[in-house]
C-alpha positions as CSV (number, residue, x, y, z in Angstrom):
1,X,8.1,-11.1,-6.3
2,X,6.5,-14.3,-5.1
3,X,3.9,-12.6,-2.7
4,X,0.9,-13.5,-2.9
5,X,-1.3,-11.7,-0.4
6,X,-1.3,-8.1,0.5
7,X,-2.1,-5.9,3.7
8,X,-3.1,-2.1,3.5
9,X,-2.7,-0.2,6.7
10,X,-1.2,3.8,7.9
11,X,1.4,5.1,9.5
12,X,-0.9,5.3,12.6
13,X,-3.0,2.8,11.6
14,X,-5.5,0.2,10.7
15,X,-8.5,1.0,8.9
16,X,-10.9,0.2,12.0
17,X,-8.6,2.2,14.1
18,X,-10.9,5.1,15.4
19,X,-7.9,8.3,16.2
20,X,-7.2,7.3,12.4
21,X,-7.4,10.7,10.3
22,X,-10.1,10.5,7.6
23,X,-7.2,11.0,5.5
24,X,-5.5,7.8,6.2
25,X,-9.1,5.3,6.3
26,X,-9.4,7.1,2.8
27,X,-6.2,6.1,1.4
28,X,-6.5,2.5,2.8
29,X,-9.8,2.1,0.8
30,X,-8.2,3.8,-2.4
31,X,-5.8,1.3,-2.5
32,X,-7.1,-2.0,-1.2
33,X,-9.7,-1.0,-4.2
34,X,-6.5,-0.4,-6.2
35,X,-4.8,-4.0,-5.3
36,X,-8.1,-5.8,-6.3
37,X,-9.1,-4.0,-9.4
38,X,-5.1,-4.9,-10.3
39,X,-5.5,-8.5,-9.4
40,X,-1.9,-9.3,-9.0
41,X,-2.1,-10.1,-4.7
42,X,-5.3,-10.9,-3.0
43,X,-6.4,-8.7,-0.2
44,X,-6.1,-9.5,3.5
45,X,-7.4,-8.1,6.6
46,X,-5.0,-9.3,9.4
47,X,-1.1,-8.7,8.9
48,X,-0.4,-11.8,10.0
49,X,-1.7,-13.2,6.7
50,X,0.1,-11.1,4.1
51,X,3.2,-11.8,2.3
52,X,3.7,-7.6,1.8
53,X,2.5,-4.8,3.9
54,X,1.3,-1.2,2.1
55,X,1.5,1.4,4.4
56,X,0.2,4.9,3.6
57,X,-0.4,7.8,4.6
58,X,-2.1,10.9,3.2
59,X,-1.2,14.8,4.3
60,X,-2.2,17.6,2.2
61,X,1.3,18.2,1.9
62,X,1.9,14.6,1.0
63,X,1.1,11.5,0.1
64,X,2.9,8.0,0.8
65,X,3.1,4.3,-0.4
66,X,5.8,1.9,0.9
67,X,5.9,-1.6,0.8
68,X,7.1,-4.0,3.2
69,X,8.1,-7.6,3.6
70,X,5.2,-9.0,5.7
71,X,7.3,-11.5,7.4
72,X,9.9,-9.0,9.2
73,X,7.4,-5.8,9.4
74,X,7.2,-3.4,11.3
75,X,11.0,-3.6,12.1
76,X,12.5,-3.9,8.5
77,X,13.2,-1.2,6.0
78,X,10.7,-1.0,3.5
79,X,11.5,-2.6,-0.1
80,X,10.1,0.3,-2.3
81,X,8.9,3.7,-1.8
82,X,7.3,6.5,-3.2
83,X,5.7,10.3,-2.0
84,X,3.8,13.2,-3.9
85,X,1.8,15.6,-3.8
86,X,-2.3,13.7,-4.3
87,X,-0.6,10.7,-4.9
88,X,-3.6,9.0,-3.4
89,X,-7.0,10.2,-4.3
90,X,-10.2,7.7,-4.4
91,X,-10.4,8.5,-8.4
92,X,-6.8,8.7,-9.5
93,X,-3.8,7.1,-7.7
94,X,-0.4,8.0,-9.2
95,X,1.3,6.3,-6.4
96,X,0.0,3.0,-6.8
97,X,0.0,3.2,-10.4
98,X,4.2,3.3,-10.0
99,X,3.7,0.7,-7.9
100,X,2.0,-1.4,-10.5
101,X,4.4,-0.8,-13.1
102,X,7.6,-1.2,-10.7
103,X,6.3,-4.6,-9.9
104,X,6.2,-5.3,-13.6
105,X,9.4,-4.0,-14.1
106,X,10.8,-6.6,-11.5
107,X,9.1,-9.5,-12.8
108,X,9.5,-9.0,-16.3
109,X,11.3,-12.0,-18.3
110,X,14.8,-10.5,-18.9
C-alpha cells in the first residue's frame, strides 16, 4: 500500500527485449499508459527502482496481470492476480481496471 513506483514487464520479458511476442510489448505499453493516466505510482524503467513489479502477459486465450513486491521479485509469490479473456487491449483494460479498484479497496479508511 505504500509503494510508490511501479515496473511493467512479461512473463518473458522487458519491453526492449527483441524474442518478446508483439503480444506482450503491447500489453506493457497498455498498462504503463494505464499506471500514468491513474496516477497513483509513478512509472520506472529499471526493476531495481520500483517498489511493485506488473507482470503481464497476453495470449489469445488469455490475458494476465500480477503484481509483485519489487523488493523480493522474481522469487516471491505475487500479492494479487487476475486472468481473462482481452483483459488487456490498448483501448479497454478490464484487468487493470480490477487492479485499480482492489488497490482502493485496500487502502480505503475503514
Amino acid at each position: 500500500m505504500n509503494a510508490r513506483y511501479v515496473y511493467v514487464t512479461s512473463y518473458d520479458g522487458d519491453q526492449f527485449n527483441p524474442n518478446l511476442l508483439p503480444e506482450d510489448r503491447q500489453a506493457i505499453s497498455t498498462v504503463q499508459d494505464a499506471m500514468q493516466k491513474w496516477g497513483k505510482f509513478i512509472l520506472v524503467y529499471e526493476p531495481r527502482q520500483a517498489d511493485v513489479v506488473l507482470m503481464v502477459m497476453s495470449r489469445p486465450s488469455e490475458d494476465v496481470l500480477a503484481v509483485y513486491d519489487a523488493h523480493g521479485w522474481p522469487e516471491n509469490q505475487y500479492l494479487w492476480r487476475m486472468m481473462g479473456r482481452s483483459g488487456l487491449q490498448q483501448n479497454e483494460s478490464p484487468l487493470v481496471t480490477n487492479l485499480e479498484k482492489a488497490f482502493d479497496r485496500a487502502t480505503a479508511p475503514k
